[in-house]
N, C-alpha and C positions, 0 to 999 in steps of 0.2 A: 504493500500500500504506500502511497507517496505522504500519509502522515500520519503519524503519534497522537494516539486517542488515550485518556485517564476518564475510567468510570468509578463508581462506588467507590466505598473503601481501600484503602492500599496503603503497606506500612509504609515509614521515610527512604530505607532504604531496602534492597533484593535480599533476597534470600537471612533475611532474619527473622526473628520471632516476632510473628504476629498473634496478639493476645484478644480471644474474643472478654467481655464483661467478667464471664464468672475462672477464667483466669486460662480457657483450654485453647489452643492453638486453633487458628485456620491452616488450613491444608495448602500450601503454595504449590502451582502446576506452572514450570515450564514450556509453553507451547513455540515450540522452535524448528528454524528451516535449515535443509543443508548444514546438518551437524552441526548446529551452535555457531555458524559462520553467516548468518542470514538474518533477516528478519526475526520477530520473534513478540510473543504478547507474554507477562505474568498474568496467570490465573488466582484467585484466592476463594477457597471453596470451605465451607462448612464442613464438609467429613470428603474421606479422603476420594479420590476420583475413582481407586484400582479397587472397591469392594463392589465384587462381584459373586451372587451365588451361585451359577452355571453360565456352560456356553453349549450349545447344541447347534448342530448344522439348519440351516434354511435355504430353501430351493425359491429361486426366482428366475424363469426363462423370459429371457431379452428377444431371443431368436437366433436361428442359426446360421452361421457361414455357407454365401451361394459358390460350391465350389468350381464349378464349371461356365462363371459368367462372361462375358465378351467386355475385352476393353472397347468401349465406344461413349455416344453421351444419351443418358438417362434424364428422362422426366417421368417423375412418381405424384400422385398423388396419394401424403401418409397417412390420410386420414382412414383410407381402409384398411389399416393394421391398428386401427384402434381396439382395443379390449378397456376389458374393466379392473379397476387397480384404483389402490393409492398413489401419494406423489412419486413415489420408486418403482413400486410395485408393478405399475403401466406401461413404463418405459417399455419403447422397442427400440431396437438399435440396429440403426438403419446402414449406416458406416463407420468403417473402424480402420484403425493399423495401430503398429503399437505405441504411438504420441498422441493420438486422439481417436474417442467415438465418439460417435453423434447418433441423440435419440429424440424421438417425436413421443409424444403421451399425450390421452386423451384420460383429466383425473376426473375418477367418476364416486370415490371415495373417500372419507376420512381414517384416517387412525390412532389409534392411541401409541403406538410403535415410535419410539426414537430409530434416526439413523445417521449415519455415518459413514463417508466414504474413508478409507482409510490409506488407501493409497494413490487420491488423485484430488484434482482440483475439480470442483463442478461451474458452470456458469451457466444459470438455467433461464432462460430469455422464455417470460411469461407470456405468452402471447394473446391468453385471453385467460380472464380469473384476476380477481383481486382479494387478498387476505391478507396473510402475517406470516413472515420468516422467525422461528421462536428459536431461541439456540440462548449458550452458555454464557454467552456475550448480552445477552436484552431483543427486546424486539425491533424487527423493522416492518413498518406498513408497504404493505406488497400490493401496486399497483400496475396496471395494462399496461404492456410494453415496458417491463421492469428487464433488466440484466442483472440477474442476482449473482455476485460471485461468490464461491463458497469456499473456503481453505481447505484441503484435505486432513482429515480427522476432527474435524470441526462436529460436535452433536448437534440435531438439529430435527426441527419441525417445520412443518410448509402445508399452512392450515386455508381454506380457502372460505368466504361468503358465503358460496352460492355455487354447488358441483355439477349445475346443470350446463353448463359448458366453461369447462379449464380447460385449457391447450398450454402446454410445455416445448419449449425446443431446449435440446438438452446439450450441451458439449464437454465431456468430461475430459479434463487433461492430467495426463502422465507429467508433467512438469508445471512452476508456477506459472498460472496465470499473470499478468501484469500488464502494469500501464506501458503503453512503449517509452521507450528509453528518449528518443526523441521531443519527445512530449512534456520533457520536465529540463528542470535546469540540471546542474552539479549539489544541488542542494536538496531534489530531489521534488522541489514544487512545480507545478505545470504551470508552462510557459504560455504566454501572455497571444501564443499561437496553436497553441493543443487549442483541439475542437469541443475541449469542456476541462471544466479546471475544479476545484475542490468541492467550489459549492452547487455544483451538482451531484454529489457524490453522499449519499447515504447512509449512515452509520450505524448501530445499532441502542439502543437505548436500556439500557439495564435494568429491569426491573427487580421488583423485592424478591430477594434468595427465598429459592422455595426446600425447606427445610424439613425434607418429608422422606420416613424410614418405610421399606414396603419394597414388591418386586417390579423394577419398571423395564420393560423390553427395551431393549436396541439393536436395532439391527445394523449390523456393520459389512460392506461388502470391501473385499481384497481384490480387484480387479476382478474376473468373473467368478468369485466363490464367496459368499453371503454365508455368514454365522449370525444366531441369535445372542448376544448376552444378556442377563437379567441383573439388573445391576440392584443393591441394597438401599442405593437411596438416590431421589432424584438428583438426575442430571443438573437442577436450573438451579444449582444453591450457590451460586456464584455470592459473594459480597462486595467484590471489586475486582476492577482486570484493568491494567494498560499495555500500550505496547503498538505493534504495526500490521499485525494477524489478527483479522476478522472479516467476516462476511459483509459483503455492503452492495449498496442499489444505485445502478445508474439507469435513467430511464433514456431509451434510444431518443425520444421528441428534442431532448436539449443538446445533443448532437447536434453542431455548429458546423459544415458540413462547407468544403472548399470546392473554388466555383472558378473555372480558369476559361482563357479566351478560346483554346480546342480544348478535345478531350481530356481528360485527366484519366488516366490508367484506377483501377481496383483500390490499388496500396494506398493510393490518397483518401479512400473512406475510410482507413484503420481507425479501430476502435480497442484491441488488447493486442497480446502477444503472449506466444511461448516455444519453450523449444518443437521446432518443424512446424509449425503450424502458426497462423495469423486469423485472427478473426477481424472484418469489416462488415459496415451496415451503410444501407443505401436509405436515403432520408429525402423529402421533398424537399426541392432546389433550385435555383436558376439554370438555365442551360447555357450552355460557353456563347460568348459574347462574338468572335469573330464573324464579319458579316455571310462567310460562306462555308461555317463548321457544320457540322455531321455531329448531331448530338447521339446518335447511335453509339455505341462501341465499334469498334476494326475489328473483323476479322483477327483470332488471333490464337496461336498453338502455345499452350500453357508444358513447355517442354518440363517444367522443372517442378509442376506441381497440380494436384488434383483440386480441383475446385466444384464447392458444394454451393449452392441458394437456398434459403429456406425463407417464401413469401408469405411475406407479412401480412401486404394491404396494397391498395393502390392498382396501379395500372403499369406493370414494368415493360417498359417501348422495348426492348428487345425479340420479348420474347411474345407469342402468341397462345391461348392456350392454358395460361395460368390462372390460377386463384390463391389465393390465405390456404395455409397449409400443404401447397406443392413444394417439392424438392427438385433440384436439376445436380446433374452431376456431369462435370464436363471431365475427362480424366487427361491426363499429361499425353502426348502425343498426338493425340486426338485435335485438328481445328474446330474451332466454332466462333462462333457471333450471330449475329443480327439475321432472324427468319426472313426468307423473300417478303422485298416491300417494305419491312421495319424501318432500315435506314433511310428510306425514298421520305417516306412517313414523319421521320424524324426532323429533315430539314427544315427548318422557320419556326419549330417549335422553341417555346421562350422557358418554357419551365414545365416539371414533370412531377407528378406524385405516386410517391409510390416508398416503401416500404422493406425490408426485403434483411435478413442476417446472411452474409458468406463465410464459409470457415477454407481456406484456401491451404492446404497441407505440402510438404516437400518430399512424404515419403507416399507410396501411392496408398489407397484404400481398398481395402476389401469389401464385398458386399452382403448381407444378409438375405434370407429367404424372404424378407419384407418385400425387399426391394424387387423381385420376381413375382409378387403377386400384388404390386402395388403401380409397378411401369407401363406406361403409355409404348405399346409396342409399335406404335409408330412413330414415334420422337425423332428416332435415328433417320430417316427419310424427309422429316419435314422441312429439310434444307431443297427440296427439289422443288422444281420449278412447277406450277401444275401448266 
């Protein structure tokens, strides 16, 4: 995170005795990156974090690997891989390699279940549904078109209003999430040129330690293997925490979005980063000012990297055929741009709405059985002329 949050309680200085009223210690928890070389938040809990009275295995199918699929370019509609689930529990996971997956979920339920990733970062771009992210740290109000990022091993709830339509896009990373490095100064604050700066950025608010003996589930997934643990006392008995490690919300709307005289390439919508993989969003905009620009995209062979869309809203001039909750997948090798007519289309237009997360990878992706029973099996054709 690009700054230092102090909530509740916290003693003067780390790693000493902190004394509750009647004289027993808070529990200090180190939550730290990259072996004690990185980032990191103090925890300060009511009893201690590791009481725990079982762990038993728990089965959750995402979906499975299409082994036999064709490199070429993919349009899915994910909404027919919808099942019924909680905020985890729904996921399907559409595409993967080992630096990133990405999953669509349609939440159709509540639960009482803590969870945990524990060996990854989540960013779950809500796409529809408004609630609360409940975690160790306090609450955050969870609203449409939020970017929730979440730290790996971070406990956590994702409770919603109203479950008669949630939609999820989900990207879980093998590596941190973060602001681009570009984006900030040497001091680590974002620069007077990032497309959003602190105070859009959402924190968590801490509410009163909940100080409760009893058996509460958690579920913790290890990259694809899910155990239950039942921990002895709540998770949310926090009293104070600071540090640079926590969950927070950025909402895509305040996305200040750069606007050049031709086109401007993908990379100029960046919105995070991590190792192999970049994630950008496409926002409503001016279109390039030059009197005789092509607001379309170019033609163009993504040699060095697979690229995914997952449509938001709006009307995206590229492509033909789209709605809120389609995917494209254009893969490395493979050309693509603009369907006959789009760029014709595109000429004279002054500004464009439209909506849209890309997650652009350097290693290629593998595909799921979603993804074969979810493709437009004509997509790969609709560059032809009719």
């Amino acid at each position: 995170m690009p700054f230092y949050v102090k909530q509740g309680e916290i003693p003067t200085k780390r790693h000493i005795a902190f004394e509750k009223d009647n004289g027993e210690l808070y529990r200090e928890e180190l939550f730290s990156t990259h072996g004690f070389s990185n980032i990191y938040s103090n925890k300060y809990h009511h009893n201690m974090p590791t009481k725990a009275i079982n762990v038993v295995p728990y089965a959750v199918d995402h979906g499975q690997e299409w082994q036999d699929s064709l490199i070429q370019n993919y349009k899915l509609d994910s909404r027919i891989a919808d099942c019924e689930g909680n905020f985890f529990s729904s996921r399907n996971k559409i595409f993967y390699n080992s630096d990133v997956a990405l999953y669509t979920a349609k939440v159709t339920d509540s639960t009482d279940e803590f969870y945990r990733n524990a060996y990854a970062d989540e960013v779950v771009f809500v796409h529809e549904g408004e609630g609360q992210l409940l975690s160790e740290y306090g609450v955050i109000e969870v609203k449409k078109w939020d970017y929730l990022v979440i730290p790996r091993g971070t406990t956590y709830q994702l409770t919603f209003n109203d479950y008669s339509n949630v939609r999820l896009f989900v990207i879980e990373s093998f590596s941190m999430v973060e602001v681009p490095k570009h984006f900030r100064n040497e001091y680590g604050q974002l620069l007077e040129s990032a497309p959003y700066c602190e105070r859009d950025i959402r924190v968590p608010e801490l509410a009163n330690a909940i100080v409760e003996k009893g058996e509460f589930p958690l579920v913790c997934k290890f990259g694809d293997k899910y155990q239950q643990m039942t921990l002895e006392w709540h998770p949310f008995d926090l009293v104070g925490w600071d540090g640079c490690v926590y969950p927070w919300a950025f909402n895509i709307e305040e996305y200040a979005p750069k606007v050049g005289k031709i086109h401007l390439p993908p990379s100029d919508h960046l919105v995070f980063t991590a190792h192999n993989f970049v994630v950008c969003n496409f926002v409503p905009r001016p279109y390039d000012f030059h009197p005789k620009s092509i607001p379309a995209p170019y033609y163009h062979n993504n040699i060095d990297s697979d690229e995914v869309l997952y449509y938001v809203d709006g009307d995206f001039m590229s492509r033909t055929g789209i709605e809120a909750g389609f995917m494209t997948l254009h893969q490395k090798g493979v050309p693509h741009g603009p369907q006959p007519g789009r760029t014709e289309a595109s000429i004279g237009k002054k500004d464009t709405y439209e909506y849209a997360v890309m997650v652009d990878t350097f290693a290629p992706l593998n595909l799921t059985s979603h993804v074969k029973s979810c493709m437009s099996e004509d997509y790969n054709r609709s560059w032809l002329e009719n």
